[in-house]
C-alpha positions, 0 to 999 in steps of 0.5 A, a space after each residue: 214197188 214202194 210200199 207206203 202202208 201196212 195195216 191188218 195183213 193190208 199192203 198198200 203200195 204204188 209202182 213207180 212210173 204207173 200213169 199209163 194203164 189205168 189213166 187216173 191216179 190210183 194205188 194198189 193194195 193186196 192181202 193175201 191172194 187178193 189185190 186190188 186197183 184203187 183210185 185215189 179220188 174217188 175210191 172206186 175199184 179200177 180192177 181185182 178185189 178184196 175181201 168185204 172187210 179189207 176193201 172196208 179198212 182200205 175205204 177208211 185209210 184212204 179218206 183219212 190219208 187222200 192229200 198224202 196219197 195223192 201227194 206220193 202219186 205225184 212223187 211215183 210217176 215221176 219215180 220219185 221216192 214216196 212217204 211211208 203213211 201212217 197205218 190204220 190204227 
C-alpha cells in the first residue's frame, strides 16, 4: 500500500494491483478511523466517509494533483512503484 501523501492527519495511498473492485480509478484516503474510496475523475466518493472538512482538503488535493494522481494509478495497477505528491500546503 504506497502512500503517495500525507497532509493535516490525511494519508493518501493507492494498493498496488487495485482495478478490480471499484472498476474506475480511484485512491484511498484515511484520517483517524475513517477512510474513504475516491475516484480519481471525478472525485465522487465510491465508498466510506470522512469527516466534512477532511473530504474538503482531499477535494482540493485532488484537483491540484489529478494529472500525478491518475499518472500513479497507471503505475499501481500495474505494480509499478508511485511518485510520492506534494502535500496540501
Amino acid at each position: 500500500m504506497p502512500i503517495l501523501s500525507m497532509f493535516y492527519g490525511v494519508v493518501v495511498y493507492m494498493y498496488f494491483y487495485d482495478s478490480q473492485e471499484h472498476h474506475a480509478p480511484h485512491f484511498h484516503a484515511e484520517y483517524a478511523e475513517f477512510t474513504a474510496v475516491i475516484a480519481i475523475e471525478s472525485g465522487d466518493v465510491l465508498e466510506g466517509d470522512l469527516p466534512r472538512n477532511k473530504m474538503k482538503l482531499v477535494q482540493a488535493w485532488l484537483e491540484i494533483h489529478r494529472d500525478e494522481i491518475m499518472a500513479d494509478w497507471s503505475l499501481a495497477v500495474r505494480g509499478l512503484p508511485v511518485q510520492k505528491i506534494k502535500p496540501l500546503e
